[in-house]
N, C-alpha and C positions, 0 to 999 in steps of 0.2 A: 516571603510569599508562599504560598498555601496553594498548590495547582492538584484540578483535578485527576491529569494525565502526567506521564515520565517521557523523559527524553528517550526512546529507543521503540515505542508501543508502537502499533499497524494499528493504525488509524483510518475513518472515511471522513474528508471534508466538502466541502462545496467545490465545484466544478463545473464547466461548460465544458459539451462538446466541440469539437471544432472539425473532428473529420472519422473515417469510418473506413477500414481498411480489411481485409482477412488474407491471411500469413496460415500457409498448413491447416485448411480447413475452420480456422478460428477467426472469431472474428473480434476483431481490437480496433478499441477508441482511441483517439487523441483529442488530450484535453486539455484546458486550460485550467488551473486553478489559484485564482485571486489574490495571491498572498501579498500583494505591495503592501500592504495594513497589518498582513497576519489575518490568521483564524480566531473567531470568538469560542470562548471555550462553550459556551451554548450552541454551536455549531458542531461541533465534534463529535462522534459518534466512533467508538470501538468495532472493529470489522473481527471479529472472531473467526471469520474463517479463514481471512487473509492470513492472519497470524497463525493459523495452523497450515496454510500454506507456506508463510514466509518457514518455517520452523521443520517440516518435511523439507522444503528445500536445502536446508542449512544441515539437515542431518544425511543427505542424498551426498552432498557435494563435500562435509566430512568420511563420506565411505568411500567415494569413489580414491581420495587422497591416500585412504590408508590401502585400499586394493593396488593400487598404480605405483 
């Protein structure tokens, strides 16, 4: 099998909101998203900034380990 995307990518898929909250001046969704079937790989769409967030996060929380 021949897939467009890898196991471990920051990905956007389809979703439904279901509620609306704000925690420290932000404000956060909860959502639902669909996955009994899975995601159509025509649905999948790359989130590049996520993944530069995910990636700052991961390099924040490798320093504070080595500081502590």
């Amino acid at each position: 099998m021949v897939s467009k995307y890898t196991t471990g990518q920051t990905i956007l898929i389809p979703a439904t909101i279901r509620g609306v909250e704000e925690r420290n001046g932000n404000i956060y969704y909860k959502v639902d998203a669909d996955l009994w079937d899975g995601v159509a790989e025509s649905d999948v769409i790359i989130d590049d900034k996520a993944s530069a967030r995910v990636a700052f996060s991961k390099a924040m929380q490798k320093l504070s380990r080595e500081i502590y």
